[in-house]
C-alpha positions in Angstrom: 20.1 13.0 11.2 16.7 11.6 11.3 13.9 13.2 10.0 11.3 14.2 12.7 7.4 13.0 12.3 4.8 15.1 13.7 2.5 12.4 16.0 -0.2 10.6 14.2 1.1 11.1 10.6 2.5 8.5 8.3 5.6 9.0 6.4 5.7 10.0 3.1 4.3 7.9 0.2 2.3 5.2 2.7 -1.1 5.5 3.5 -2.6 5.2 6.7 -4.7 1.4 7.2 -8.1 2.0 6.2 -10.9 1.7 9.0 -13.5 -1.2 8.5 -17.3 0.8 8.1 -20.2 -1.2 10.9 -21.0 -2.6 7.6 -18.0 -4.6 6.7 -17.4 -5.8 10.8 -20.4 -7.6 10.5 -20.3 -9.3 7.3 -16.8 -10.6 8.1 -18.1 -11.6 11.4 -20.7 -13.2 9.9 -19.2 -14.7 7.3 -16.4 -16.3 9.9 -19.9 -17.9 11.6 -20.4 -19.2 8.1 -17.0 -21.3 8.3 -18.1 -22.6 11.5 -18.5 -26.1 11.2 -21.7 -27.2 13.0 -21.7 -29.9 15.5 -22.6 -33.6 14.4 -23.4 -37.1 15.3 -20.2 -38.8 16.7 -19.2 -42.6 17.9 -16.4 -43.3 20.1 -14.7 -46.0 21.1 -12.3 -46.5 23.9 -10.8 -49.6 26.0 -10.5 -48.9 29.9 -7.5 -50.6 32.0 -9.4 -53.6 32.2 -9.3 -53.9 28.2 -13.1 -53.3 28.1 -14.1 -50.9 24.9 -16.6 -48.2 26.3 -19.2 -46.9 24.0 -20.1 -43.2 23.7 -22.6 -42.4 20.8 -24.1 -38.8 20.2 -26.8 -38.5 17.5 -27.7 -34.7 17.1 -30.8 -33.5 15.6 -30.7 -31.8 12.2 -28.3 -34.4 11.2 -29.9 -36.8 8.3 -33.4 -38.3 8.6 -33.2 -37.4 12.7 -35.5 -34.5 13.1 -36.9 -34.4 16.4 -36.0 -35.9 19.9 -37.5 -39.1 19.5 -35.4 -40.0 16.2 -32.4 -39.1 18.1 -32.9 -41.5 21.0 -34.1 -44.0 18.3 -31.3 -43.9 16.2 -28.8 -43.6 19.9 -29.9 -46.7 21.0 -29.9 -48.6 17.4 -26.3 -47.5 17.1 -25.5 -48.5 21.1 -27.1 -52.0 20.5 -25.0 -52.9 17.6 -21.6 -52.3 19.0 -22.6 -53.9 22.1 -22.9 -57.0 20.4 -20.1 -56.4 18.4 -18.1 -55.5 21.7 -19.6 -57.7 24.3 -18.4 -57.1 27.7 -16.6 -60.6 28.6 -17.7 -61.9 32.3 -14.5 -61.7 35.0 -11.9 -64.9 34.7 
């Protein structure tokens, strides 16, 4: 026959889980933020059904030497120029 538990109690010898103090919630939570990684400057390149690569640049602030809006668009169009001429768009056959 099984042994009967009263509701609420653990069985013998194990220990109920111990409850995380408001403390500990919110330096795991912010510790998780921590691990986060930030967003960041990207280039993509594609090719469309025609065979034509599309450009997509992102420069973010706070990345490297780009601290404000201007040094962003700066840096955006720098990066757009170069792989247009590396990527030119060829002219319809």
């Amino acid at each position: 026959m099984s042994a009967k538990r009263s509701p609420g109690r653990e069985p013998a010898g194990t220990e109920p889980p111990k409850r995380l103090t408001l403390s500990e919630i919110a330096r795991a939570q912010l510790a998780a933020l921590e691990r986060v990684p930030r967003e960041h400057s990207t280039v993509g390149l594609s090719r469309n059904a025609r065979g034509v690569t599309q450009i997509e640049v992102s420069v973010r602030t706070g990345d490297e030497g780009v601290d404000t809006l201007a040094d962003a668009l700066e840096l955006a169009r720098k990066l757009y120029d170069e792989l247009r001429k590396a990527y030119p768009v060829e002219a319809p056959e």
